[in-house]
N, C-alpha and C positions, 0 to 999 in steps of 0.2 A: 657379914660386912658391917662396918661402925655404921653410926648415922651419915646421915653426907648433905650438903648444904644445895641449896638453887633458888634463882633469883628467874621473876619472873618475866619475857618481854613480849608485850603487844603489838598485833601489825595489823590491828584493825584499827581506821580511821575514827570509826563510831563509838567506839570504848574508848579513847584518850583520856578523859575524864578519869578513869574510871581505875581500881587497884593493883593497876602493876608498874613495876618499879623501871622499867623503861620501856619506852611508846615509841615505835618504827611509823616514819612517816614524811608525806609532803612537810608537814607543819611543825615537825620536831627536828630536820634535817640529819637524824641519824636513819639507818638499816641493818637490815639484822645481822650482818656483818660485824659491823661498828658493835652494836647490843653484845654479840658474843664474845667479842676481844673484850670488851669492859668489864663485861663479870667476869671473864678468863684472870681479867689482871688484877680483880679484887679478892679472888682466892677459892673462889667458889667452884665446887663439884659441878654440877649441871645447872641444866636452866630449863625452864617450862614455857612451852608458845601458846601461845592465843592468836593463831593463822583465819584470817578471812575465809576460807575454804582449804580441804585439801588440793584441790585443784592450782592453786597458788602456792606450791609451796613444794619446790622439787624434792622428795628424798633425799635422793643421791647426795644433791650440791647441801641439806641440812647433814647431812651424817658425818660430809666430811669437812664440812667447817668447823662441825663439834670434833670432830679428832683430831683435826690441825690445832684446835688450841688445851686440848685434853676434856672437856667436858664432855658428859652426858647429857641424852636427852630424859628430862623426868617425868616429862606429861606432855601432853598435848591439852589444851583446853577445846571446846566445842561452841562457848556460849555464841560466836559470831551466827549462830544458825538460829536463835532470838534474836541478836540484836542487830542484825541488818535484816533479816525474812520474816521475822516473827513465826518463828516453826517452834513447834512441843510438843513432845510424846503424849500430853496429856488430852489433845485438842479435839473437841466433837466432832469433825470432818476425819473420815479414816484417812481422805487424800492429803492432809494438811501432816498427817500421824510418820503417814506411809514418807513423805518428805523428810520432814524432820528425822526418820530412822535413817535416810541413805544418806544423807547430810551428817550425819552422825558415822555411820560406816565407813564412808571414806574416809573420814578424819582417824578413826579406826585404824585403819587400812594402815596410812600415812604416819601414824605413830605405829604401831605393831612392827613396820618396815625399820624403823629405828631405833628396835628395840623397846619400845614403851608405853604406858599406858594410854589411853585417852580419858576423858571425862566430863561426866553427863552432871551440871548444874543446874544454870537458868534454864537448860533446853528441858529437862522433866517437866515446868510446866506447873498447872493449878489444877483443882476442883473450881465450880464454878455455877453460876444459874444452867449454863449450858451443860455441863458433863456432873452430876453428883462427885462424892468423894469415893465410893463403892467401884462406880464405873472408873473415875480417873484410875485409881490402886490398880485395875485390872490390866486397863492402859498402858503404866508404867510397868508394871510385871512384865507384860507381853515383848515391850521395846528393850525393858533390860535383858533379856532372854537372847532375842534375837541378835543384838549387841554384843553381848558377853559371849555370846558360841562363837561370834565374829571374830573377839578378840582371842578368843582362847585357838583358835586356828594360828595366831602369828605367836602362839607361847605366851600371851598376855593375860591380865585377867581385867577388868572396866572397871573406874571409879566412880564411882554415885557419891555425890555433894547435897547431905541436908544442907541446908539454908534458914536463915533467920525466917522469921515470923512476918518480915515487911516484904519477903524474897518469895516464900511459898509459906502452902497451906498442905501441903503436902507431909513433909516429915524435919521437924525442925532441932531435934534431939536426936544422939546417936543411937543411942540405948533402941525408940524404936525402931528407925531404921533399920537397924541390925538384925530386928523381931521378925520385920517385913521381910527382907530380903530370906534367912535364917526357914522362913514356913513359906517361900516360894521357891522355894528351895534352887535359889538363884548363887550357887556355888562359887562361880566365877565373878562375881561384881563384889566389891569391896570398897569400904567407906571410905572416903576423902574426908578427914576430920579437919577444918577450918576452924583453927583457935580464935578469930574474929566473932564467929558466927554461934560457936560454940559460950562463948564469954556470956554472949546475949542469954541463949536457950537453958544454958545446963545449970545444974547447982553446982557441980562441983568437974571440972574440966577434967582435971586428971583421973577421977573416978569414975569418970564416962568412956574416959579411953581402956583403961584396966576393962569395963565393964564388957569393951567390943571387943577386946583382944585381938587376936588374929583375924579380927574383920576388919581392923586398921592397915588401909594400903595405900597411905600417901597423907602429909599433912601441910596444912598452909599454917606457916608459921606467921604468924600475924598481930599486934599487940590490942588490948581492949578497943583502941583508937583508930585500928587497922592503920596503923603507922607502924614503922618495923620495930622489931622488939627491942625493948628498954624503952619505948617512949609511951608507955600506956601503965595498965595498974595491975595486967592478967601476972600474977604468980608463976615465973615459966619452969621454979626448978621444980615443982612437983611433976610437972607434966612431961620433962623429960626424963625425973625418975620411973613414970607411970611409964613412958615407953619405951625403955629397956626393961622393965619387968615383963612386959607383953612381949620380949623379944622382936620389937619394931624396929626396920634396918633399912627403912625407906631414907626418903629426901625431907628433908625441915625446908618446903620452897615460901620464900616469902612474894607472896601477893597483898602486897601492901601499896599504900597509896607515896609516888614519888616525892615526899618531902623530907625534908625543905629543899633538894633536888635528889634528880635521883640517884647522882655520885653519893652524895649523905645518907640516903635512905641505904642502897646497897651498903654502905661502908661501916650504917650501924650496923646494919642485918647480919652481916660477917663478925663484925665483933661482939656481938649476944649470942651466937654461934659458938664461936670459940672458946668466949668467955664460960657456956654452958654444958657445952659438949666436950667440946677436947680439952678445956682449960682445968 
C-alpha cells in the first residue's frame, strides 16, 4: 500500500491546548462527527483519536462513521491516562503501574476492534528520585510486553513514542529505542517516529528512520515548529525518501498544533502531502 495521509482529532477537554489539529468539545462546539466529515472533505486517508478513555468511545458507532465517510482509523492515542489520572508505566507504586497498563489495554482493546494501533507516549513515564533508570527500563519492558501480546491478540502490533528530552528521560532518539525494544526482545511494539520530536533529538532525521527500518510503524508528520508541514525548517523530502526505502506504507498523521485554524493547519497538511508524496 502507498503512503496514506491522517489528521489528528482530540476529545479530551484537558489537551485542547495541546498538538492536534482538531479539538471535540463543550468549548470548541464541534464532535467527532463534525472532526470526521472535515477531514473526509479535505482529502485525507484516516484520522487518529485522542479519546478520554476507551470506555467513551463506542467501537461500533467509531467504525462506522469512519466508513460512512471512507476513512480509516490510524491510531488510537493513550496519553488521556497522564493527562487527566496521572498514570505511567514507569511509576514506583506497582498499583499506580498496574493502572496505567488496564488504562492502556482498553484503549488497546478499542483500537484493535477497529482495526488499529494504539500508542504508548506520555503514559511510558520517567526515571526519577523515586524509581532509578535501571528499575524504570524494567518497568517499561514489562508494560510493553503485556501490551503488545494485548495487541497482537486483535492482529495489531503497539506504538512506543520516544519523546523529546523536555517530555522524558527515558528514550529520546530512535536509533535507541529500537536497541531497547530490539534486546527485549519485544517483537511486537514498533516505534512511532514523531518528526517534531525527532527534529530536536536526532542529527540527522531521515537517517534515523533508515537506521530503525522495519521498526518504523506509524509517523507523526509534523514540521520543526510542530505546525504542519511546510511551516517549519525540518527538510521533509529526505525523509520521505528514507521511508520508501525502509518500505514504510503507514500513515504521514499530522499531530500538529491547530494554526492559524485548524481548517489551514489540516489544508496545509494535505497539500505537503500531496505535494510530497503523490505529487
Amino acid at each position: 500500500m502507498p503512503l496514506a495521509s491522517a489528521v489528528t482529532i482530540c476529545l479530551v477537554d484537558e489537551a485542547r491546548s495541546g498538538p492536534f489539529v482538531f479539538h471535540c468539545g463543550a468549548e470548541t462546539g464541534s464532535d467527532l462527527a463534525t472532526a470526521v466529515r472535515t477531514a473526509a472533505a479535505a482529502g485525507f486517508d484516516g484520522v487518529e483519536v485522542f479519546p478520554p478513555s476507551a470506555a467513551e468511545v463506542a467501537p461500533g458507532e467509531l467504525g462506522a462513521l469512519l466508513s460512512s465517510h471512507g476513512l480509516r482509523l490510524a491510531a488510537v492515542g493513550t496519553g488521556a491516562g497522564w493527562v487527566r489520572h496521572r498514570l505511567h508505566l514507569c511509576h514506583p507504586d506497582a498499583a499506580v503501574r498496574n493502572s496505567a497498563r488496564d488504562f492502556i489495554a482498553a484503549i488497546v482493546d478499542l483500537a484493535g476492534s477497529c482495526g488499529a494501533p494504539a500508542i504508548i507516549g506520555s503514559m511510558q513515564g520517567n526515571s526519577g528520585p523515586a524509581v532509578e533508570r535501571d528499575a524504570a527500563l524494567d518497568h517499561l519492558a514489562e508494560g510493553l510486553a503485556v501490551l503488545s501480546a494485548r495487541a497482537r491478540s486483535h492482529g495489531q502490533v503497539l506504538l512506543y513514542e520516544p519523546l523529546n528530552r523536555y517530555e522524558t528521560n527515558l528514550f529520546t532518539r530512535q536509533g535507541d529505542a529500537a536497541a531497547f525494544l530490539a534486546a527485549r526482545g519485544l517483537d511486537d511494539v514498533r516505534l512511532l517516529c514523531d518528526l517534531f520530536h525527532m527534529n530536536i533529538e536526532e542529527t540527522d532525521v531521515a537517517g534515523a528512520l533508515l537506521q530503525c527500518g522495519s521498526r518504523v510503524g506509524h509517523v507523526h508528520f509534523a514540521d520543526s515548529n510542530r505546525q504542519a508541514v511546510g511551516q517549519g525548517h525540518t527538510p521533509m523530502e529526505p525523509v520521505v525518501a528514507a521511508l520508501r526505502e525502509i518500505g514504510y506504507d503507514g500513515f504521514l498523521s499530522a499531530e500538529v498544533l491547530p494554526l492559524p485554524t485548524p481548517l489551514e493547519a489540516a489544508r496545509r497538511t494535505i497539500d505537503s502531502f500531496r505535494r510530497l508524496v503523490t505529487g
